[in-house]
C-alpha positions as CSV (number, residue, x, y, z in Angstrom):
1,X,219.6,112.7,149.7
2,X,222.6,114.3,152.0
3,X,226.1,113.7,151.6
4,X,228.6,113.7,154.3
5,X,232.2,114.0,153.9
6,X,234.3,111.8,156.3
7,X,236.9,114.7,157.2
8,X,234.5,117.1,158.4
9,X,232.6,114.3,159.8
10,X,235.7,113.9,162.4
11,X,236.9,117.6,162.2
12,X,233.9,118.3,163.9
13,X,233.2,115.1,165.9
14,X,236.7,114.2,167.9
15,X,237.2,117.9,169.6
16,X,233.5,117.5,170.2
17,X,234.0,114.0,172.0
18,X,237.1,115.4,173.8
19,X,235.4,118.3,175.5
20,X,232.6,115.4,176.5
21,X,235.3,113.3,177.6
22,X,236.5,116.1,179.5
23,X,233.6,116.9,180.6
24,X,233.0,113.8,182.3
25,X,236.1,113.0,183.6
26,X,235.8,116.6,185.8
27,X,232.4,116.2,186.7
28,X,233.6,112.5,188.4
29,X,236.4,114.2,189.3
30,X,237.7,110.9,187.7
31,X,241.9,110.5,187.9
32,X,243.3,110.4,184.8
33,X,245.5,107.8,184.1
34,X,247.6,107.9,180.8
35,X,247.6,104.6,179.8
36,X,243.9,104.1,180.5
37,X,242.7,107.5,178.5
38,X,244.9,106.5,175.5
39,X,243.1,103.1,175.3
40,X,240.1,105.1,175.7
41,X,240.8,107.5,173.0
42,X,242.4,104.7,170.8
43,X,238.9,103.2,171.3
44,X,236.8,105.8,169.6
45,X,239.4,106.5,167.0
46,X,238.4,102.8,165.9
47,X,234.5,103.4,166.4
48,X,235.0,106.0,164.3
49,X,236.8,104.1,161.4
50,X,234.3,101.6,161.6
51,X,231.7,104.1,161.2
52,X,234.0,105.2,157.8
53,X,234.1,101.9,156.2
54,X,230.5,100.7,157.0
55,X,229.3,103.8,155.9
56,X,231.3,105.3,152.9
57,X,230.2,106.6,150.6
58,X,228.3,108.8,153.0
59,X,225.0,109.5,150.7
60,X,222.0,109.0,152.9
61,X,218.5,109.1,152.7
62,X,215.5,109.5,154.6
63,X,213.9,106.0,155.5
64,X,211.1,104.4,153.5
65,X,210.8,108.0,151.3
66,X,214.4,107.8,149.8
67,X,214.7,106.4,146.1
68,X,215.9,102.5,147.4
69,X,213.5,100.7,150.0
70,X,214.6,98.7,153.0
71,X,216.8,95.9,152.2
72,X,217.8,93.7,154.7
73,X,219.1,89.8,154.0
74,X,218.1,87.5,156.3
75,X,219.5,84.1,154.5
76,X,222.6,83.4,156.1
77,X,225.7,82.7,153.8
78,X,223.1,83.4,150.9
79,X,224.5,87.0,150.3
80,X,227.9,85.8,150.5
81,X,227.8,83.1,148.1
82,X,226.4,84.7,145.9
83,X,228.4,88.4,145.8
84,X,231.1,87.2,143.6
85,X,230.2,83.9,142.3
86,X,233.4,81.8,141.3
87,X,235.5,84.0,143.2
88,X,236.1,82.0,146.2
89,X,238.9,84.4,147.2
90,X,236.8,87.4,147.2
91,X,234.3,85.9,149.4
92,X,237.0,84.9,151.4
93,X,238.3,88.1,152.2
94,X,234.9,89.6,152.8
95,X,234.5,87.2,155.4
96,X,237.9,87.6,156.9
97,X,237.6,91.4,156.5
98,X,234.1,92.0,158.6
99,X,235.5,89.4,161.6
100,X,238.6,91.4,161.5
101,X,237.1,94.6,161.6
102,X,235.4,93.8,164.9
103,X,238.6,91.9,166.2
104,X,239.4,95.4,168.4
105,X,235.8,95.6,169.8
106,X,236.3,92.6,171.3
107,X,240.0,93.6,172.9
108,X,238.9,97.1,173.5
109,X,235.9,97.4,175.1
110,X,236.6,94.9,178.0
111,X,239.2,97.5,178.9
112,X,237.5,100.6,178.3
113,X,233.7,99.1,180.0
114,X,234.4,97.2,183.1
115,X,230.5,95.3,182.5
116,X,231.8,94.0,178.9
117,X,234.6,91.6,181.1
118,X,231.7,89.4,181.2
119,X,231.7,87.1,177.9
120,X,227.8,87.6,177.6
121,X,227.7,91.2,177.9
122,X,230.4,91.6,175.2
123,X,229.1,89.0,172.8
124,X,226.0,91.0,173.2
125,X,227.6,94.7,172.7
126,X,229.8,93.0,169.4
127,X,226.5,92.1,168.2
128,X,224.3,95.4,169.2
129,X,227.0,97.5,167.6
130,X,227.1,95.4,164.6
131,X,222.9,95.5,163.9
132,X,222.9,99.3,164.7
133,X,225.1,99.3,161.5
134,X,223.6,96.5,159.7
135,X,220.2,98.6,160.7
136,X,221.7,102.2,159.7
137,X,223.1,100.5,156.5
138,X,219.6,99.4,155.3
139,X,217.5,102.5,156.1
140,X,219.7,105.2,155.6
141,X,222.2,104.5,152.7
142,X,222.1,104.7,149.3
143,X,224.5,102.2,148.6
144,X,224.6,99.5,151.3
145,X,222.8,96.8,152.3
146,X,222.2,95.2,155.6
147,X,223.1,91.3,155.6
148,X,222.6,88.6,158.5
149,X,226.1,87.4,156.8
150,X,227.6,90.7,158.4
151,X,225.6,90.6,162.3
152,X,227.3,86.6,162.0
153,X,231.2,87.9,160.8
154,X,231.1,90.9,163.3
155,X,230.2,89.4,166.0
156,X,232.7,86.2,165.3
157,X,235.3,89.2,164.9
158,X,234.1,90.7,168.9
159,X,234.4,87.0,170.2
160,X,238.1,86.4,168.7
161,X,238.9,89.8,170.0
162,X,237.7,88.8,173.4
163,X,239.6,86.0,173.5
164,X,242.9,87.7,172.6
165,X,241.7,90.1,175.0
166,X,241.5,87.5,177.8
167,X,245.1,86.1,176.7
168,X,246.8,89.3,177.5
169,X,245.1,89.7,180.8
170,X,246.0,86.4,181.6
171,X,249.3,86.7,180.6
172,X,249.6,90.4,182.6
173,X,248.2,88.5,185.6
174,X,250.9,85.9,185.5
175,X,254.3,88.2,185.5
């Protein structure tokens, strides 16, 4: 079983992307527009939250040796229903919490990806992202469980987020 503490985790991770980022950026001897590397950055600081609260508490194991076995639900809504029975609310916010939580994928990485601007590519990034965790979640941690509920809610949350996405570029476009 390892543990991993979140503050390390990005202590050591965001200088490490940076000198990648820079990296890249000299190697394409890419201009650097402010606006556009703050959305970037702004980006991975919410890939890396997500990674936070999908993941927390960070105790992993190794797959199929570990103490729990693979888990995966693959009844829609059955998960859901039954989580907190009688507790509409709670279910309620679960589902509002996972579409939310993907709500900046969708406006994000448009911006940041040029090839996500098309509706099938980003649907299909929303939902990759969302079954590497869903995936992760069910072979590596102690404490989580993948869910089809969750691949569903996420990748509602990337489509809404594509759609505010397109509303602000249509509304850029028009002034």
């Amino acid at each position: 079983m390892l543990e991993l503490r979140f503050i390390p985790f990005i202590a050591i991770g965001y200088p490490l992307w940076l000198l990648l980022r820079r990296g890249h950026l000299v190697k394409h001897k890419k201009k650097i527009s402010l606006l556009n590397e703050t959305v970037v950055q702004v980006f991975f600081i919410y890939i890396l939250v997500v990674i936070y609260l999908t993941f927390r508490p960070f105790t992993f194991q190794i797959p199929f040796i570990g103490p729990r076995p693979f888990s995966f639900d693959t009844n829609l809504f059955y998960q859901l229903s039954h989580m907190a029975d009688g507790y509409f609310h709670l279910q309620l916010l679960y589902s509002l919490g996972n579409i939310m939580m993907f709500v900046p994928f969708g406006m994000l990485a448009p911006v940041v990806f040029r090839p996500l601007r098309h509706p099938i590519l980003l649907i299909g990034s929303g939902f990759l992202f969302s079954l590497m965790i869903e995936l992760t979640q069910a072979l590596f941690t102690l404490t989580r469980y993948g869910t089809v509920d969750d691949l569903f809610f996420n990748t509602t949350g990337a489509v809404l987020g594509y759609f505010v996405y397109l509303y602000a570029r249509s509304f850029e476009k028009s002034k």
